[in-house]
C-alpha positions, 0 to 999 in steps of 0.5 A: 128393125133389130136387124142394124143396130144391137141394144147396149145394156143400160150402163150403171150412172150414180149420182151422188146426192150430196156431193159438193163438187165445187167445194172438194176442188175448192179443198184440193187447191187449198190442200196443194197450196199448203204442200207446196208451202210445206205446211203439209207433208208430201202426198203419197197416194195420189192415185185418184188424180193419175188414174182418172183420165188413164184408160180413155186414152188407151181406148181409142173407140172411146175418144173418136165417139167422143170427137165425133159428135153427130154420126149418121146412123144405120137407118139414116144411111140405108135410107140415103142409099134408098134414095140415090138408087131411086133418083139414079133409077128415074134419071136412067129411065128418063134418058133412055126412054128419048 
């Protein structure tokens, strides 16, 4: 039933291999503490940080799928529509026929 729901290309999700992620966050407090110490000069390029979370929140489709952890699919709906058609079909008759 291609005629409801058009197919998303596969999306491109690499994981790496060998990527500690607790230890580079481990290595990040160390490294804000010593800045905040003055042990370190100050960042300059902090871009990673400020980018990550910049664009989801411009995309407002994004965090409502998000949000919205169960949807009721086409199908499901379709068939729901089915179904109340029918029952109210069966009432009606059922009335009408005394």
């Amino acid at each position: 039933m291609g005629m409801f729901k058009t197919r998303e290309p596969r999306r491109f999700n690499h994981k790496y291999i060998f990527v500690d992620e607790r230890k580079e966050k481990l290595d990040r407090i160390v490294e804000n503490a010593k800045r905040d110490l003055g042990m370190l000069p100050p960042e300059e390029g902090g871009y990673r940080e400020r980018l990550q979370g910049a664009f989801l929140s411009d995309a407002s489709h994004v965090s409502r799928r998000k949000a919205n952890g169960t949807r009721v699919t086409t199908r499901v709906a379709v068939a729901g529509l089915f179904v109340c058609v029918f029952l109210l079909y069966y009432l009606l008759r059922g009335v009408l026929s005394f």
